[in-house]
C-alpha positions as CSV (number, residue, x, y, z in Angstrom):
1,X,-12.3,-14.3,-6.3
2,X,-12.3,-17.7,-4.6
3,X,-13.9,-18.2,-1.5
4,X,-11.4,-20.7,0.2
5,X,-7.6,-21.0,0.7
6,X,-5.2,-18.4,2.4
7,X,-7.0,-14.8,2.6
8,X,-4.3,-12.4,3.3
9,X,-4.8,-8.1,3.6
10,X,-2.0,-5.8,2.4
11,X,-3.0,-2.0,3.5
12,X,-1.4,1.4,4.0
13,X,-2.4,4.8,2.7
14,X,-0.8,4.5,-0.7
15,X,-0.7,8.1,-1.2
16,X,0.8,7.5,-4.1
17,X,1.3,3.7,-4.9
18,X,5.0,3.3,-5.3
19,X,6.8,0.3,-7.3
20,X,7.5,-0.6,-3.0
21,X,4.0,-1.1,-2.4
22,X,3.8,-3.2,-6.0
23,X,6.5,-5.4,-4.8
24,X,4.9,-6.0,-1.9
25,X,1.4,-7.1,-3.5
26,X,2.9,-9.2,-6.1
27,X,4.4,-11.4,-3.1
28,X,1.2,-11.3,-1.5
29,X,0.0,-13.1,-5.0
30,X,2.7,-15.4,-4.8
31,X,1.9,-16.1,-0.7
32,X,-2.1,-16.3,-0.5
33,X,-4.4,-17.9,-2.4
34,X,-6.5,-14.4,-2.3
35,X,-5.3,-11.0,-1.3
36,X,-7.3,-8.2,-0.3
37,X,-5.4,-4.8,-0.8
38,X,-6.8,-2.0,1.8
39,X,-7.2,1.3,1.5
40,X,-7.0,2.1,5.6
41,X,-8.4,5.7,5.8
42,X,-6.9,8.4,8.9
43,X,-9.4,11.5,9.3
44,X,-5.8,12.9,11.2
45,X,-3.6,12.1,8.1
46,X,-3.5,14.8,5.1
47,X,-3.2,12.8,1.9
48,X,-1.9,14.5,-0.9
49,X,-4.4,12.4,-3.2
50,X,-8.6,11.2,-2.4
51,X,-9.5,8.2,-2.1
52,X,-11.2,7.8,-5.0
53,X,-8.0,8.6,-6.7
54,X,-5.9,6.5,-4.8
55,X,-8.3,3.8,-5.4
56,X,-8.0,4.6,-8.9
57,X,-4.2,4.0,-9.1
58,X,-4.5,0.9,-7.1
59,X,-6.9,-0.9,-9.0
60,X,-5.4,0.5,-12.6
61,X,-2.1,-0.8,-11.0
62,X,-3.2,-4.4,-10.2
63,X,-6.0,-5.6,-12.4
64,X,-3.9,-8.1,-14.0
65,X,-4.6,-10.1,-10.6
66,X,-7.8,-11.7,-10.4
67,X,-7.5,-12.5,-7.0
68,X,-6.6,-9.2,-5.9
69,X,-9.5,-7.0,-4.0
70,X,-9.3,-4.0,-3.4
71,X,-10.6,-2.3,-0.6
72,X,-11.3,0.5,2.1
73,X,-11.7,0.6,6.0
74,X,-11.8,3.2,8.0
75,X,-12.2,4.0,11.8
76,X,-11.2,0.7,12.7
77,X,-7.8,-1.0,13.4
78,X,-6.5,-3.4,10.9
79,X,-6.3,-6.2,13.0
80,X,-10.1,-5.9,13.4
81,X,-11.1,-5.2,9.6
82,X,-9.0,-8.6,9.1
83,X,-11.0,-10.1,11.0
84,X,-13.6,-8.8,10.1
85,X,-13.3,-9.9,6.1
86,X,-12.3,-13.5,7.4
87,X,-8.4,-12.7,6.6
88,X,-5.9,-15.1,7.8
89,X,-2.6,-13.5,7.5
90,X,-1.7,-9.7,7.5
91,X,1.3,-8.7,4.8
92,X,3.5,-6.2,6.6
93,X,6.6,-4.6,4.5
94,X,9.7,-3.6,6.8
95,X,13.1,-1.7,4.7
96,X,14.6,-0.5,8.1
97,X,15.0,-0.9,11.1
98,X,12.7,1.5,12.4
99,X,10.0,0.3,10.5
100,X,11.1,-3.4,12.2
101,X,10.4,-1.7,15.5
102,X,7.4,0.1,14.6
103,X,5.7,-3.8,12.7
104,X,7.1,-5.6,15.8
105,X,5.0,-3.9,18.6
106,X,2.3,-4.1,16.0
107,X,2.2,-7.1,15.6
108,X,2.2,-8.2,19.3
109,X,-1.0,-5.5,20.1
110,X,-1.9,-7.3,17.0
111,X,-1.6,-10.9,18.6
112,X,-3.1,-10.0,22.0
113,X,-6.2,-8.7,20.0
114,X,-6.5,-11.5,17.8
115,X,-4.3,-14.6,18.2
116,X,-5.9,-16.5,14.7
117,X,-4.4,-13.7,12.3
118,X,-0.8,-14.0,11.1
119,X,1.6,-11.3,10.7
120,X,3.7,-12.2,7.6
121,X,6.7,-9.6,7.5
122,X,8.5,-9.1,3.9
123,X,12.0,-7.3,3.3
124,X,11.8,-5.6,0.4
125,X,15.1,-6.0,-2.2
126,X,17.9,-3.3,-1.5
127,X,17.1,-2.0,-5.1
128,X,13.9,-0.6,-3.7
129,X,13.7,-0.7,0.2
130,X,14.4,3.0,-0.1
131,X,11.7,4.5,-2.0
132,X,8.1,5.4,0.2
133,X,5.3,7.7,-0.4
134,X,6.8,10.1,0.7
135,X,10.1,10.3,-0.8
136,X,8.2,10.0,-3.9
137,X,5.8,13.3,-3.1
138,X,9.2,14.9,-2.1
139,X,10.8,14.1,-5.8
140,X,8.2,16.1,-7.1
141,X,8.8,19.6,-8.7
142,X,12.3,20.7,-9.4
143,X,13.1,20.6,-13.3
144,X,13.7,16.6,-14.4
145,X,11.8,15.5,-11.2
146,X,9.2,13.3,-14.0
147,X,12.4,11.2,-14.9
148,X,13.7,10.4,-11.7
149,X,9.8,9.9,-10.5
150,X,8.9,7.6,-13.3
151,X,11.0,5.1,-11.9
152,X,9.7,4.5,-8.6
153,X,6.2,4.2,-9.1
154,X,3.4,2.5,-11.4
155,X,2.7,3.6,-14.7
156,X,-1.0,4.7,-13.8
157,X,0.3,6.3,-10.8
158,X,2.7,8.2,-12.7
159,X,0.2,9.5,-15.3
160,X,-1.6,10.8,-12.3
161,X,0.9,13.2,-10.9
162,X,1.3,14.3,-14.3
163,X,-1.9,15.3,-14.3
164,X,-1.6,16.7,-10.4
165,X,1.1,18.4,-11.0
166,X,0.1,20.3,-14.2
167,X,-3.0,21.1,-12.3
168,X,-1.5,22.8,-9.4
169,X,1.0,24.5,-11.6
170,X,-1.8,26.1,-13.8
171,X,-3.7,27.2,-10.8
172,X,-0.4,29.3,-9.5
């Protein structure tokens, strides 16, 4: 990875990756001339996968980008890890308007912290401004759920909870 140009940082939990979250990286490719994708760990936030798995997904989801890094911080806010990695831009995704509330006063704690680091917001297309995490760990379980699933996610992600959910059915 280059050491000059535009550094931007995409993070969440991506617990799982969904084809939302790829979206949003794949702009971030298109926007910075490097992109560091971050892990941000919560001690208060139960994750349905680790780390190590999520990190896993993330990296078997986006190798194809050489200028992709990916990452973890914890303990810290992201505003200050951006900083922290020499960042110059921070990729935010909003798909409703509750979400644009939530980024917006982010981004202005953001700015009083750290008035060098840009808050780039993205709209994701209507065809998948629905799909999060969660709706995807929700899917899970009733007969058919891996057809609807396999849609809204990454291959390698998909494969995993597979493999998760065979696991916890074999333990029952």
């Amino acid at each position: 990875m280059r050491k000059d140009g535009k550094l931007g940082v995409y993070a969440g939990s991506f617990d799982p990756l969904t084809i939302g979250h790829t979206w949003m990286i794949e702009q971030g490719v298109r926007l910075f001339d490097r992109l560091v994708v971050a892990i941000g760990t919560n001690p208060d936030k139960r994750c349905a996968f680790s780390l190590e798995d999520r990190l896993e997904m993330l990296r078997a989801s986006t190798w194809r980008h050489r200028m992709i890094k990916v990452e973890t911080f914890s303990n810290q806010f992201l505003i200050t890890y951006a900083k922290s990695i020499g960042a110059s831009h921070i990729l935010r995704g909003v798909r409703s308007q509750s979400d644009y509330e939530y980024e917006r006063v982010m981004r202005n704690i953001n700015g009083d912290l750290s008035r060098e680091i840009t808050t780039v917001f993205l709209i994701p297309p209507r065809g998948i401004a629905d799909i999060s995490s969660s709706m995807v760990k929700g899917l899970i379980g009733p007969a058919g759920w891996e057809t609807i699933v396999r849609d809204y996610v990454p291959k390698p992600v998909f494969q995993k909870l597979i493999k998760a959910y065979r696991a916890r059915s074999a333990s029952k």
